[in-house]
C-alpha angles and dihedrals in degrees: 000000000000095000101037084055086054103042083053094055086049102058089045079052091048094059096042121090137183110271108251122207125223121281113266123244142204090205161315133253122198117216109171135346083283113039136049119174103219106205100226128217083233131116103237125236100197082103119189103074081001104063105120098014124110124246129267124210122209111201149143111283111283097000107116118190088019095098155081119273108174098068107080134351132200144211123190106235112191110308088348139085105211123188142193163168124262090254089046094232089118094054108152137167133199135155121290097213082073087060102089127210 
């Protein structure tokens, strides 16, 4: 009885899982009605132009962990925000005073 008590307790255990917060952001940047990048806290794994920049997340307008993240990432460099793609084709910088918290 013992064990079967205890192989019971291990598979609830088994589907449970710590609680994670969202990710943390340094702001958000509203591009149209639909759509806001919010600059992550995150480390990005888009790698290529991307290795070592933090994640961005596109997404609807007050929706956090709901969007894509392997699109761009961003880095703040001195008084600007840039961000990219992972080739580096798309690199783009703007000032980091227009990204919200």
């Amino acid at each position: 009885m013992r064990i079967n008590t205890f192989v019971a307790v291990m598979l609830l255990c088994a589907g449970c899982s710590a609680q994670q917060s969202a990710p943390t952001y340094t702001g958000l940047l509203k591009i149209d009605a639909g759509t806001e990048y919010a600059a992550l806290d995150v480390p990005s794994t888009i790698g290529g132009a991307c290795e070592g920049w933090n994640t961005v997340e596109i997404r609807k307008p007050g929706m956090p962990g709901t969007g894509m993240t392997d699109v761009v990432c961003w880095k703040r460099e001195g008084d600007n925000i840039t961000l990219s793609d992972r080739t580096g084709s798309q690199r783009k910088s703007g000032p980091a005073n227009i990204w919200s918290d």
